[in-house]
C-alpha positions, 0 to 999 in steps of 0.5 A, spaced: 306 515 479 307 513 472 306 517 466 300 512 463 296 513 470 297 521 470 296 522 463 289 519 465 288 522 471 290 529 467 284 528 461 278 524 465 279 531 469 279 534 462 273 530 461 269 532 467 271 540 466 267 541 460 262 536 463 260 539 469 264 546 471 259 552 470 263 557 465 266 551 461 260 546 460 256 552 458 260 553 453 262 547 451 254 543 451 252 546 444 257 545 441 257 538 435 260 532 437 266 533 432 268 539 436 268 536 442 272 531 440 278 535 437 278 540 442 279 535 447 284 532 442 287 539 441 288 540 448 291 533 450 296 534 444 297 541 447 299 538 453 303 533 450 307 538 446 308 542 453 311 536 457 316 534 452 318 541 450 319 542 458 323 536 459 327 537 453 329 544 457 331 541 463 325 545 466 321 539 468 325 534 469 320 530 474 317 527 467 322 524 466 321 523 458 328 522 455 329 527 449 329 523 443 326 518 439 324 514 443 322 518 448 317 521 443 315 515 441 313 512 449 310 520 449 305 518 443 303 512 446 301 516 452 297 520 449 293 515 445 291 512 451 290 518 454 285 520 448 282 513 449 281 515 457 277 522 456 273 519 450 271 513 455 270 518 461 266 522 457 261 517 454 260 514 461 259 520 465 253 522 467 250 528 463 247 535 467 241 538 465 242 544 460 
């Protein structure tokens, strides 16, 4: 599995939980446009930051994310996409009935 696809996987899942798990989506539905996005932003770069932090440890060596600048730079571009991926998966999932 690459990084690009767990990376998805990981912020449509996100996506999902807000949308349709009772606790979280109950908090989450009033909640304006602009702060659903940045906490789905926020959340994602969180668990951007985690991951390289654990690999630069050597706590997580599975990710195989090389601590350096290129292994920053590769990282950001996966958060990119994985930003696009929770924005696509949240404006096409289907919405509940509040």
């Amino acid at each position: 599995m690459t990084p690009e696809y767990l990376a998805s996987i990981i912020a449509i899942a996100l996506s999902l939980l807000f949308s349709y798990i009772p606790g979280f989506a109950t908090w989450f539905d009033p909640k304006s446009p602009n702060i659903k996005r940045l906490v789905m932003l926020a959340l994602l770069l969180l668990t951007a930051v985690v991951s390289f932090a654990l690999a630069c440890a050597n706590l997580a060596p599975e990710l195989a994310i090389a601590c350096d600048t290129a292994g920053a730079w590769g990282l950001f571009k996966i958060f990119v996409a994985a930003v696009i991926a929770n924005q696509a998966a949240y404006l096409i999932s289907p919405k509940g009935k509040s």
